[in-house]
Backbone as a ProteinNet text record, in pm:
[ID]
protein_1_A
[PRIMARY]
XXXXXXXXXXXXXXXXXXXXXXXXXXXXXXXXXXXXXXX
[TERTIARY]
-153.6	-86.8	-184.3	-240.2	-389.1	-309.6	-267.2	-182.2	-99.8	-45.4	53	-7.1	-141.9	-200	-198	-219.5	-305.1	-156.5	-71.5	59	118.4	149.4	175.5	129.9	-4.4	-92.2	-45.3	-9.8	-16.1	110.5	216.1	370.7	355.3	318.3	259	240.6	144.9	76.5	156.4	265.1	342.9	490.3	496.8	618.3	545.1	414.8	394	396.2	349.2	313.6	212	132.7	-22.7	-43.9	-4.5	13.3	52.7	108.1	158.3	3.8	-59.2	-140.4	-283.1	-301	-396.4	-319	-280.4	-196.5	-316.3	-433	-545.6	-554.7	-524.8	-509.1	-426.2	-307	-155.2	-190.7	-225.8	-203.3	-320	-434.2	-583.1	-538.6	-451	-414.6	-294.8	-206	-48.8	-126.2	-271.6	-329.1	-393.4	-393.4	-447.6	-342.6	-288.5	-147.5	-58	-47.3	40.1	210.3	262.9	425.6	456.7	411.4	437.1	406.3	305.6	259.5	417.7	454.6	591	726.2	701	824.4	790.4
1510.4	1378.5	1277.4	1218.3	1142.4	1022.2	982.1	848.5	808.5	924	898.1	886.2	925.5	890	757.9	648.5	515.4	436.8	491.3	406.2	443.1	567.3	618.3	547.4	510.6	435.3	261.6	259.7	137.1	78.1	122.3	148.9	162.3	268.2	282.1	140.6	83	-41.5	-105.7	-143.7	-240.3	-235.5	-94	-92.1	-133.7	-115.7	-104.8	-248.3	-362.5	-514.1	-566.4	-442.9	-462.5	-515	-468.8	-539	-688.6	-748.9	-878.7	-948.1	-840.2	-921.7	-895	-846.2	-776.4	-830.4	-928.9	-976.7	-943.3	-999.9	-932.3	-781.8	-687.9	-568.6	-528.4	-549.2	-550.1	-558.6	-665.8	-697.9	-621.3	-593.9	-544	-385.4	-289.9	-207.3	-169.2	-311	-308.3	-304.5	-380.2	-396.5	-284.1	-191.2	-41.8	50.2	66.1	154.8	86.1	155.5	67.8	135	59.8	26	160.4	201	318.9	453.5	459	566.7	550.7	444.1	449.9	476.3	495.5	509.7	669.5
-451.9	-435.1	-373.2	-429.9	-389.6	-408.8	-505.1	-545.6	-371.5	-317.1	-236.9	-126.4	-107.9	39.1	85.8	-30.5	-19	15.1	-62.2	-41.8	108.6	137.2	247.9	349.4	347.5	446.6	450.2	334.7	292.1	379	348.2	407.2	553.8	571.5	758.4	856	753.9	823.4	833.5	672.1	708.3	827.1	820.7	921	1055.8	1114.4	1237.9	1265.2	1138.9	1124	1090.3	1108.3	1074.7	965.5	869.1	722.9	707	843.3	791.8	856.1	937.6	997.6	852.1	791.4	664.1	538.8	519.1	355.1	255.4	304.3	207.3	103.8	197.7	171.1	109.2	143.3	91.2	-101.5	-142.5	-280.6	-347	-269.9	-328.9	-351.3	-242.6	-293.2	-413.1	-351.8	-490.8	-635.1	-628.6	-821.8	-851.8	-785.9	-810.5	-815.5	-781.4	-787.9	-896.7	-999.7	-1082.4	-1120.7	-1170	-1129.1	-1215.1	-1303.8	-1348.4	-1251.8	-1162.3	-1114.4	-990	-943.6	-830.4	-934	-1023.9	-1095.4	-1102.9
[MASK]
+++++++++++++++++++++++++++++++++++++++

């Protein structure tokens, strides 16, 4: 589950807020993970 590390992390950040403080990151990882691989 390699797919699920990056998101896992990804999610992490945003619950803690960190993510609101990194918007950069947020979208640079959403265009790599694609909508089929969360389905």
């Amino acid at each position: 589950m390699p797919v699920s590390t990056p998101i896992t992390k990804l999610v992490q950040a945003m619950m803690t807020g960190t993510g609101r403080v990194e918007p950069s990151k947020a979208p640079m990882i959403d265009c790599r993970t694609p909508v089929t691989s969360r389905s």
